[in-house]
Backbone bond lengths (Angstrom), bond angles and torsions (degrees), N, CA, C in turn:
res aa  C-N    CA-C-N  psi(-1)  N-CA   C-N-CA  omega(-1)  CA-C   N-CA-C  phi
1 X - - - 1.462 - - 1.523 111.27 -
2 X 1.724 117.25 -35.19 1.349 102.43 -158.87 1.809 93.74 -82.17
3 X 1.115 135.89 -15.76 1.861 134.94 -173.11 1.467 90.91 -94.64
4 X 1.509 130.33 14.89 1.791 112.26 168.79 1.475 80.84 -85.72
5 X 1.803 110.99 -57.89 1.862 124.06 -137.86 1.245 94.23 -76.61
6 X 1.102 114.42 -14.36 2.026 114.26 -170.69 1.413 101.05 -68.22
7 X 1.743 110.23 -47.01 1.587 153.05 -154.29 1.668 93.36 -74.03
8 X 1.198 129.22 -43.10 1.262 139.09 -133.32 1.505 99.73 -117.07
9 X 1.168 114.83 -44.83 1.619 133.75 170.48 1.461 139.69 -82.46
10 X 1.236 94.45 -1.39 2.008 123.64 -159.31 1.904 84.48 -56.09
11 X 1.534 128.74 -32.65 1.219 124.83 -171.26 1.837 117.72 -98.86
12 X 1.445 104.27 -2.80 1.402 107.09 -163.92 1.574 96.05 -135.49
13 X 1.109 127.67 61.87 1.590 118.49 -173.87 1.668 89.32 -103.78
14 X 1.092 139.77 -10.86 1.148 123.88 -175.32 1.893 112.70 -92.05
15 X 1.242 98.17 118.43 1.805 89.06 -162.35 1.201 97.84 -130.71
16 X 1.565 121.09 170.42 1.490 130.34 -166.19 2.111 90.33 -155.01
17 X 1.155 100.30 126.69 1.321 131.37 171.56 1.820 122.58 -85.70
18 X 0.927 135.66 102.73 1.511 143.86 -178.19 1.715 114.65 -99.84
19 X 0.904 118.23 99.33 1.759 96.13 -175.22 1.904 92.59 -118.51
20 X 1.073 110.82 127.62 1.342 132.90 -159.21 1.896 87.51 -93.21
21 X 1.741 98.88 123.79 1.685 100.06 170.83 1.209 107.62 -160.30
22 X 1.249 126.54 21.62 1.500 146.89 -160.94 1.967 100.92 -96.84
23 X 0.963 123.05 -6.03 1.412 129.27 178.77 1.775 111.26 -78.33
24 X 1.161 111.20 144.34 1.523 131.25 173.76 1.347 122.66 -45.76
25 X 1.266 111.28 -32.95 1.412 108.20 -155.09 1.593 140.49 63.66
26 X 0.862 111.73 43.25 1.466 112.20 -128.70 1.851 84.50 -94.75
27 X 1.236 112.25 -29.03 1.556 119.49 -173.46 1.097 113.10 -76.02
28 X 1.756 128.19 1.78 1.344 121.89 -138.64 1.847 76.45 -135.72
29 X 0.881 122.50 -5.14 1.716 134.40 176.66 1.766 104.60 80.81
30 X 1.547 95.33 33.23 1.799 110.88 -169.06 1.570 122.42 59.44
31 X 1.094 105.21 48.41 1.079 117.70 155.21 1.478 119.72 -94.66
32 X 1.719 119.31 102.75 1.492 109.33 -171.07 1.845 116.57 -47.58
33 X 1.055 128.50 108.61 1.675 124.03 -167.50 1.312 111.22 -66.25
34 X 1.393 117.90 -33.03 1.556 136.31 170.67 1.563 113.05 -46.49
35 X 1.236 127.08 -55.62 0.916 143.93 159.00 1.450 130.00 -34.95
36 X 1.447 130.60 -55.02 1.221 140.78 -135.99 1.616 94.02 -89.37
37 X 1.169 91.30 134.52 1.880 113.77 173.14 1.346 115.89 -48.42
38 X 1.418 133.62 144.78 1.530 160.27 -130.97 1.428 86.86 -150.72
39 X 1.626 115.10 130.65 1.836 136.45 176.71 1.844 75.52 -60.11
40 X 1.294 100.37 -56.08 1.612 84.13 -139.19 1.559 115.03 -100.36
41 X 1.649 84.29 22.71 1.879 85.74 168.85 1.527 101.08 127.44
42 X 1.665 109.97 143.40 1.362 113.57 -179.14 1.613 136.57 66.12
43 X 1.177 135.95 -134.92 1.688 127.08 154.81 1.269 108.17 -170.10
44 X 1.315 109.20 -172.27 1.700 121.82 -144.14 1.713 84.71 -70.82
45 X 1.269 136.62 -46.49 1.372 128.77 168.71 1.211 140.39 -54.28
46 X 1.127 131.00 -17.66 1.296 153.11 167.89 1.901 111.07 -90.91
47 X 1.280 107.44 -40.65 1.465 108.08 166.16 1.260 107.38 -65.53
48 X 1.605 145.17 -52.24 1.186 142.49 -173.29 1.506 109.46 -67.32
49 X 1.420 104.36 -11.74 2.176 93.39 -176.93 1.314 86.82 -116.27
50 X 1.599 150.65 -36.60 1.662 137.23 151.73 1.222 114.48 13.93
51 X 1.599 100.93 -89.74 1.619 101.95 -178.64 1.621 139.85 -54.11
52 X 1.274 97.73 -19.39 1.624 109.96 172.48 1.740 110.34 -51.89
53 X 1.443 102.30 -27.07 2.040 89.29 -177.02 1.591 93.43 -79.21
54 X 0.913 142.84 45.74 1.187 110.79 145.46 1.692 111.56 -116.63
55 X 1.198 105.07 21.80 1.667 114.42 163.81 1.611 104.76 -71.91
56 X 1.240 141.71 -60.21 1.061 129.72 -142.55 2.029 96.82 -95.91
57 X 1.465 113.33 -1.87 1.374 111.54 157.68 1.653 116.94 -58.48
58 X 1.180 102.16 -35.97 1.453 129.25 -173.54 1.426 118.59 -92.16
59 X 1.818 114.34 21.15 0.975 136.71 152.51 1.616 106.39 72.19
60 X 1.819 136.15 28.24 1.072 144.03 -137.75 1.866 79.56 -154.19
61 X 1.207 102.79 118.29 1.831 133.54 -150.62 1.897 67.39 -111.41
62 X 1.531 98.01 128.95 1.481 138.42 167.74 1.908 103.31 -100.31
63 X 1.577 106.98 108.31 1.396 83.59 171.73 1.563 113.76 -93.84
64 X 1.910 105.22 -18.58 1.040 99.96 -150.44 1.492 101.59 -160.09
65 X 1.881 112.97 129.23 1.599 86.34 -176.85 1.792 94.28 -126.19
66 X 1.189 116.68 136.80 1.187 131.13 -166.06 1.415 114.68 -104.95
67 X 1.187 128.71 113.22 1.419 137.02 179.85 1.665 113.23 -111.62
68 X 1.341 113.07 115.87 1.680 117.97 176.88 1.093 97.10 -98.76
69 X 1.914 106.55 131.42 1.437 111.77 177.30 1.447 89.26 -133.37
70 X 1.455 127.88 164.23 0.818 140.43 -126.81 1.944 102.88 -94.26
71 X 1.347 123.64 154.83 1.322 98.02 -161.77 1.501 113.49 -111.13
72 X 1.307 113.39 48.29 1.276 136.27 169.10 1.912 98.04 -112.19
73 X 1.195 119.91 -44.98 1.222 129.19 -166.01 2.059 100.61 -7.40
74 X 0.957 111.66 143.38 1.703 122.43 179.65 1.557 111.60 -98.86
75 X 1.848 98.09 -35.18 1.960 87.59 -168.70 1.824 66.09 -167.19
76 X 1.828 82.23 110.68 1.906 84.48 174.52 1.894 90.50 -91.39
77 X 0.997 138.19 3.54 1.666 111.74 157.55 2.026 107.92 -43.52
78 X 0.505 106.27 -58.62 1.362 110.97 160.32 1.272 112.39 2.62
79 X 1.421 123.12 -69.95 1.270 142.02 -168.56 1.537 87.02 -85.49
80 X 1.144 124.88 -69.65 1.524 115.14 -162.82 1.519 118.54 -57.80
81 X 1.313 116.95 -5.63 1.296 118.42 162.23 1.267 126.70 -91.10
82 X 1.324 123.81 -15.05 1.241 136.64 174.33 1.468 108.70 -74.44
83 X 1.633 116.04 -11.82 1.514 117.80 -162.92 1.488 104.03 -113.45
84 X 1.609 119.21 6.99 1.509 124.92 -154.94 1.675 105.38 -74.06
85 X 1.539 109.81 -14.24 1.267 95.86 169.38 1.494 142.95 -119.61
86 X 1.802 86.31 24.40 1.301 100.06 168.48 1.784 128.76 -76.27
87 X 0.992 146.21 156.59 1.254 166.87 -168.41 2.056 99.14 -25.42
88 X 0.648 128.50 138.97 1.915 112.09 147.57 1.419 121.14 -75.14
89 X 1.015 108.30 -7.96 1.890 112.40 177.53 1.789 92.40 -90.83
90 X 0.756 119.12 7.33 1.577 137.29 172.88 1.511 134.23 -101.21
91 X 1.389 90.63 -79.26 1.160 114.08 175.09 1.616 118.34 -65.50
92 X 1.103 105.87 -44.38 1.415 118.24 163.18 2.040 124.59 -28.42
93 X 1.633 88.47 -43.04 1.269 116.25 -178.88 1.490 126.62 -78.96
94 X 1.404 124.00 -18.19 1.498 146.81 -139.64 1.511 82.94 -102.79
95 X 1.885 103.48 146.64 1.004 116.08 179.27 1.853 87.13 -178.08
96 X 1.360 84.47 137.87 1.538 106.72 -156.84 1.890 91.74 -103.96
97 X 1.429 100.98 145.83 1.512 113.18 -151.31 1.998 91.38 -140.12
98 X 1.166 136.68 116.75 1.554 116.39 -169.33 1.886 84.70 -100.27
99 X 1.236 87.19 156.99 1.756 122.24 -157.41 1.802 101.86 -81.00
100 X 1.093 86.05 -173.17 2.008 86.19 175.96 1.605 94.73 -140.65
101 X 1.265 114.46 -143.01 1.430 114.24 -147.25 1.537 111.89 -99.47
102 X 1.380 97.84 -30.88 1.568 120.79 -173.49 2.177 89.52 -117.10
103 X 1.619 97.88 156.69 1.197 101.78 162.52 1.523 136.89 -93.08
104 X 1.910 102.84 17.86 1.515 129.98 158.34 1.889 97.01 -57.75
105 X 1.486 89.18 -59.75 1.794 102.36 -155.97 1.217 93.61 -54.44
106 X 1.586 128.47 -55.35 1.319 129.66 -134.05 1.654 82.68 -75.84
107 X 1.344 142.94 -73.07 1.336 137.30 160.82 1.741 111.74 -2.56
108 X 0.672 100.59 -81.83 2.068 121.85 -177.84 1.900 82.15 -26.69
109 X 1.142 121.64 -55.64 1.518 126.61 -144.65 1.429 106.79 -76.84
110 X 1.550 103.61 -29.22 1.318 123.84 -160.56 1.598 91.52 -81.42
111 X 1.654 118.87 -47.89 1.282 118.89 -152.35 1.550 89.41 -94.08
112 X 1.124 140.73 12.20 1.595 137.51 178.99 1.615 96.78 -98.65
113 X 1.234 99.33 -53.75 1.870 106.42 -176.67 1.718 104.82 -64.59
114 X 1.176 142.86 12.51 1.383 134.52 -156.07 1.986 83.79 -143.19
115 X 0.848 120.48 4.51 2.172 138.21 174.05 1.610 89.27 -68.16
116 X 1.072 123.23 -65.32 1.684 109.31 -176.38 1.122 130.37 -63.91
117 X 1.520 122.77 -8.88 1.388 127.28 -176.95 1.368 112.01 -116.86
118 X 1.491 102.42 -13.54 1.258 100.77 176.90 1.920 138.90 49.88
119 X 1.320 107.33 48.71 1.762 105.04 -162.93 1.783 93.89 -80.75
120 X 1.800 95.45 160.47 1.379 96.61 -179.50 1.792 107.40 -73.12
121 X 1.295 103.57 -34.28 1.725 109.41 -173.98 1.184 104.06 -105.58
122 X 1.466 119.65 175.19 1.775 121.60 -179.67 1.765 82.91 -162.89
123 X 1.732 110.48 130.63 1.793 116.28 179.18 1.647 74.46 -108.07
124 X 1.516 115.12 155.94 1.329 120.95 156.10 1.417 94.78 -134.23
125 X 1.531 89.89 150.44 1.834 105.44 -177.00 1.040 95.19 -135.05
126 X 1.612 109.73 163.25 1.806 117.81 165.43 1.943 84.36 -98.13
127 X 1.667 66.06 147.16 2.011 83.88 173.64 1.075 108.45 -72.49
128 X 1.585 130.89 -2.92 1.551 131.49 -149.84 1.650 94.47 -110.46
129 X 1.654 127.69 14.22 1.239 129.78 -147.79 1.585 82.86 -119.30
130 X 1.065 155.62 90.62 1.604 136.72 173.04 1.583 103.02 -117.20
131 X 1.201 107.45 47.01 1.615 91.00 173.47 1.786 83.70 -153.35
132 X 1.182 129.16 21.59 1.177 115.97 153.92 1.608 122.38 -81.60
133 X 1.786 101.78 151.39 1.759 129.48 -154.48 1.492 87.42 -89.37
134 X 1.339 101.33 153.29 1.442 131.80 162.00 1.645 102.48 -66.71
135 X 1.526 119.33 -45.35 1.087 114.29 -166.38 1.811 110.22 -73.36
136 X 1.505 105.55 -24.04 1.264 107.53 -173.93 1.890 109.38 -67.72
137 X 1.938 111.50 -37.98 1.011 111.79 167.70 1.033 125.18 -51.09
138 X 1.693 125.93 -54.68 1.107 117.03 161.43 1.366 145.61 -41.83
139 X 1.378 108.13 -44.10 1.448 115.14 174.14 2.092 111.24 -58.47
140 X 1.474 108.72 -35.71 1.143 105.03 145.11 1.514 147.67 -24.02
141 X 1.702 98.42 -60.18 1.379 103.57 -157.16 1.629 92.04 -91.60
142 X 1.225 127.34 -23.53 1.344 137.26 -166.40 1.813 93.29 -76.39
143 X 1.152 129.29 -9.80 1.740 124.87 -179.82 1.707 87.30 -84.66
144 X 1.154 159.39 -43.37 0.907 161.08 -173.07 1.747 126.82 -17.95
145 X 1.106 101.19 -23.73 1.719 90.95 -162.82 1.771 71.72 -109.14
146 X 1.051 149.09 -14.15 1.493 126.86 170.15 1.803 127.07 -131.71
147 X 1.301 72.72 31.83 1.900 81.03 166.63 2.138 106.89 -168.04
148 X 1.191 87.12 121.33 1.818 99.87 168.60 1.788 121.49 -38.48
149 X 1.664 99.74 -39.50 1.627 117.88 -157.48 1.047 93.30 -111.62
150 X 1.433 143.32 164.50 1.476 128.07 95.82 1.331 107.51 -154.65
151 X 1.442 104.95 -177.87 1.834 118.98 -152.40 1.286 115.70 -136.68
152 X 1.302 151.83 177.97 1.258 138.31 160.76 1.290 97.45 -106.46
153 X 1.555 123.66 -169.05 1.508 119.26 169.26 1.748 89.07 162.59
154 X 1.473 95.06 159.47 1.342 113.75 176.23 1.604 118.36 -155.92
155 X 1.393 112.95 169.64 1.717 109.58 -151.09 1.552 91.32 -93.09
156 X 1.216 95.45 122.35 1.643 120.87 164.96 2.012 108.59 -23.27
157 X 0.779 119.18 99.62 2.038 109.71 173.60 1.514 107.35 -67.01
158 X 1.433 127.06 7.01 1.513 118.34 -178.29 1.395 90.24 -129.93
159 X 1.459 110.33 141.38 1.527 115.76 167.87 1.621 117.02 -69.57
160 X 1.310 125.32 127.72 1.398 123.33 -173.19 1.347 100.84 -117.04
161 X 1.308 93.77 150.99 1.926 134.21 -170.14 1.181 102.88 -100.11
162 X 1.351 126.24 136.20 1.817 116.17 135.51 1.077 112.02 -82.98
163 X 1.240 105.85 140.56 2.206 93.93 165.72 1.169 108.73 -135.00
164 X 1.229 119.12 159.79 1.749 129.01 -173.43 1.653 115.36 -81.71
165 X 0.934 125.44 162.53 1.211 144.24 167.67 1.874 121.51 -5.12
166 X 1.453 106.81 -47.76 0.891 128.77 171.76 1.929 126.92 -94.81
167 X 1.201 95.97 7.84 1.856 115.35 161.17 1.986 81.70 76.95
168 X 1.233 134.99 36.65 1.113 122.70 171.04 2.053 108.50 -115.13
169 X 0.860 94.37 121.08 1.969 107.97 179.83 1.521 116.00 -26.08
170 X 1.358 118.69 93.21 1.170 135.69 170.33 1.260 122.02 -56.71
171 X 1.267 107.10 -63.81 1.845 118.46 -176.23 1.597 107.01 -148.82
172 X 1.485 125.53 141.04 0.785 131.65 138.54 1.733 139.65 -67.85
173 X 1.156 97.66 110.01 2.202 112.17 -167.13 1.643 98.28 -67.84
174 X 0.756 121.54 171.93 1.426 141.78 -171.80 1.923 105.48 -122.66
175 X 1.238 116.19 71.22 1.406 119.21 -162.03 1.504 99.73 -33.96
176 X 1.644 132.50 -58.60 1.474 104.37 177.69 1.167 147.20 -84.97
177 X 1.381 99.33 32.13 1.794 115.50 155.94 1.044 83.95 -93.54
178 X 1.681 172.87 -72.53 1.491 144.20 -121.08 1.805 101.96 -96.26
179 X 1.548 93.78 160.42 1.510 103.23 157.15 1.733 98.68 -144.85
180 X 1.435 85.72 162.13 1.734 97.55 177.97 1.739 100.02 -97.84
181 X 1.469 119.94 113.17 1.682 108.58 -161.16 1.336 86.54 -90.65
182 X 1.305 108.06 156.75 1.859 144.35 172.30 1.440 100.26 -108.06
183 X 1.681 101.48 164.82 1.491 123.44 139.99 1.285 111.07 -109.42
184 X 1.760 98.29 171.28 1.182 136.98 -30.97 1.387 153.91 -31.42
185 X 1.697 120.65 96.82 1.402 108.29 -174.74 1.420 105.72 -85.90
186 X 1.341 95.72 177.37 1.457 113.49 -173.31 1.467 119.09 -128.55
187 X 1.317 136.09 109.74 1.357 128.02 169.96 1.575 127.58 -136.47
188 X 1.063 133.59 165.25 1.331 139.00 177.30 1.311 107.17 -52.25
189 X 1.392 130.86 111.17 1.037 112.34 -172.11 1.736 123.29 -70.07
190 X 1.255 128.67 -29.42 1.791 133.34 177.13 2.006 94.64 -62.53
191 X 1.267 109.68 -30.54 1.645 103.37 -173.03 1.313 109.38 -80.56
192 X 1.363 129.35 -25.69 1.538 134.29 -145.26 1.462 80.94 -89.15
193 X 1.488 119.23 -55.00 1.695 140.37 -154.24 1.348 101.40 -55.10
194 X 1.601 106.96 -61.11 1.384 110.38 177.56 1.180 116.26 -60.85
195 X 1.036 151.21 -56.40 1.825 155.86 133.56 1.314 102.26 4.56
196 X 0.935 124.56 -38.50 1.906 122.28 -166.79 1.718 86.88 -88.04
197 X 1.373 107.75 -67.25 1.576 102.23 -167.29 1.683 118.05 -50.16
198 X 1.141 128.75 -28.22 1.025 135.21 133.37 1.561 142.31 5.05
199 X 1.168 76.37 -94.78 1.678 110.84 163.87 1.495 112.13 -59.44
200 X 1.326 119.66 -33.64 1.628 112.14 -174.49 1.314 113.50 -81.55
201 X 1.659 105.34 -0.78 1.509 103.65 175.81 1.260 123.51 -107.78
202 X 1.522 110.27 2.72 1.532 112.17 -154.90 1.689 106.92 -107.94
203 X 1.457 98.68 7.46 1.864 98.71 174.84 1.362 98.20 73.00
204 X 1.052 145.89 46.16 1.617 127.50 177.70 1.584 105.61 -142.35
205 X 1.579 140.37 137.50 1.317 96.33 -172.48 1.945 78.23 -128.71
206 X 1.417 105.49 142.04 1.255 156.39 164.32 1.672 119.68 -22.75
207 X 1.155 122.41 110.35 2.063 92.72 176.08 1.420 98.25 -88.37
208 X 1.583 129.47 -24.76 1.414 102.87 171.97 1.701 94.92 177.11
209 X 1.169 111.09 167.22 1.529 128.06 -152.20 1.189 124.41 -53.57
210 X 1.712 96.72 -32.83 1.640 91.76 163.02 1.854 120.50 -84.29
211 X 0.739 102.20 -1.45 2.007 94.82 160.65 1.289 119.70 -85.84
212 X 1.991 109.84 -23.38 1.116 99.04 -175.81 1.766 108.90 -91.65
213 X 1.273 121.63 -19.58 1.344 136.42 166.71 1.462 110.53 -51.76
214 X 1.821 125.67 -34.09 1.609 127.63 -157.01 1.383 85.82 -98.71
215 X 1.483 136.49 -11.75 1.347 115.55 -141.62 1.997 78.80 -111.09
216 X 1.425 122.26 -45.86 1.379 121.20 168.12 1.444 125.92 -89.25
217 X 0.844 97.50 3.29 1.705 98.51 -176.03 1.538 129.46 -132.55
218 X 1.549 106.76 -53.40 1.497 111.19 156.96 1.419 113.78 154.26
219 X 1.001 130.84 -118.84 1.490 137.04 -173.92 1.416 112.75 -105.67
220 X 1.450 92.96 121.64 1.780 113.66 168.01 1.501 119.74 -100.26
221 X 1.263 110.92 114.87 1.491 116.81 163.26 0.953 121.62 -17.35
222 X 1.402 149.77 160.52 1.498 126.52 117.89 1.664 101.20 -113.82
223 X 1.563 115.83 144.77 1.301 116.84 -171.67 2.119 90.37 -114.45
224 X 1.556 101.70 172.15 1.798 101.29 -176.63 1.486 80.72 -71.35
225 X 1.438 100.31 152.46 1.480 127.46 170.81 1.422 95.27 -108.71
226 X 1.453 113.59 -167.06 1.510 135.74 -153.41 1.843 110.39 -152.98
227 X 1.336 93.97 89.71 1.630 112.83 164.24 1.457 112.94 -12.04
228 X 1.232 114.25 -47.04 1.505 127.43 -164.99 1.923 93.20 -86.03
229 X 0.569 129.32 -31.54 1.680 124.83 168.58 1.195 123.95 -47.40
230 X 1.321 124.48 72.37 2.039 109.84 -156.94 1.559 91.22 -115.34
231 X 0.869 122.32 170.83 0.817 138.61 -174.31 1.647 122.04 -113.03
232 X 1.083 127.03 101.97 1.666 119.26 -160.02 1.490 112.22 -77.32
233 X 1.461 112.05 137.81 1.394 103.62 -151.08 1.826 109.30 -142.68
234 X 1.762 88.25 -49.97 1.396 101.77 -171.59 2.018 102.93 -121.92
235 X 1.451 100.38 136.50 1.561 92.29 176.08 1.907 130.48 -40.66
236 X 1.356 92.45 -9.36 1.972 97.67 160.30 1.079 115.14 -58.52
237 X 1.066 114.89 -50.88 1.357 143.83 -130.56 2.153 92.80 -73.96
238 X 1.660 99.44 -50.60 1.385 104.62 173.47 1.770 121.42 -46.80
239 X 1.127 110.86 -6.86 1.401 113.86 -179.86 1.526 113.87 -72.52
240 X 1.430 118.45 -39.29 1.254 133.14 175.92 1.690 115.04 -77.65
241 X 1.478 111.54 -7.87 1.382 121.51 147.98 1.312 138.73 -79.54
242 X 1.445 100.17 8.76 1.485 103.19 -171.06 1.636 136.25 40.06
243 X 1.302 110.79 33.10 1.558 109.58 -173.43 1.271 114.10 -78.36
């Protein structure tokens, strides 16, 4: 694996990290989810930025890892303690960015503060993701030498409807044309940036980076995603965290 991504990346080793944690919680009855303690060490935030060191095994130079926390935050040590047991080829890198209102903005903020370092690529993750694979990153970074975008995603297990206005059945979807997309995405970073600025002018607000990337820029991958990638959301959900 590491002589495909070495092979695959020889033009994009300069990368920039986003892990999105600037959200309310609001589903979780405010309980920050980012935050919350791990049986076996650390928390759901620190598990979701963990796996990122194994980029620079794979010969792919980290300039910068960007964490949006929320922009009320009182004492962001907070956050930086939640991250104490991630990597130093990591941690080293982290620099805390406060969020905006929507998780369009908090993005926008992330990719404005990352202008001085300038990386060719930028992965953004939700911090709320801690059970994403090394292999899934990789399979990521390895789309690189022939696509600008890309996404993970996987086929919906419930058949989905559109319906009109009035909650009555519009169209029947064809479940394998859909996927349900995940992070980590992946994009060029000068294309993604401009795409955001874009977007912050056009009154419309965004469910997430790759619509706003297809709508200014062009075509996003989607690569197989990973079942096990959930996204923590609702206090159930902590069961599969083992706390």
């Amino acid at each position: 694996m590491k002589q495909m991504i070495s092979t695959m990346t020889k033009n994009y080793k300069s990368t920039a990290i986003i892990i999105t944690a600037a959200g309310s919680s609001t589903r979780m009855g405010g309980q920050k989810k980012e935050l919350i303690k791990l049986a076996a060490g650390g928390t759901v935030l620190s598990a979701a930025v963990n796996v990122f060191s194994v980029l620079p095994e794979h010969d792919v130079q980290i300039k910068k890892l960007i964490i949006t926390v929320p922009a009320q935050t009182s004492d962001e040590n907070v956050y930086l303690e939640a991250l104490r047991v991630v990597p130093p080829v990591l941690f080293d890198k982290i620099q805390l960015v406060r969020g905006g209102k929507t998780r369009q903005e908090s993005v926008f903020n992330a990719l404005l503060a990352l202008e001085t370092v300038n990386p060719e690529i930028v992965l953004i993750h939700d911090g709320a993701r801690p059970f994403v694979s090394e292999e899934l990153i990789l399979s990521l970074v390895s789309e690189l030498n022939s696509v600008d975008a890309a996404a993970p995603g996987i086929v919906p297990v419930d058949t989905i409807k559109l319906i009109d206005n009035s909650s009555y059945i519009k169209e029947h979807l064809l479940r394998k044309n859909l996927v349900c997309i995940q992070t980590p995405q992946l994009f060029i970073y000068k294309k993604i940036l401009e795409a955001h600025k874009k977007a912050a002018c056009d009154n419309k607000e965004y469910t997430d980076d790759t619509e706003i990337f297809e709508n200014y820029c062009g075509k996003v991958k989607v690569i197989h995603g990973d079942e096990n990638n959930i996204k923590i959301t609702y206090p159930a959900d902590l069961e599969k965290l083992n706390v």
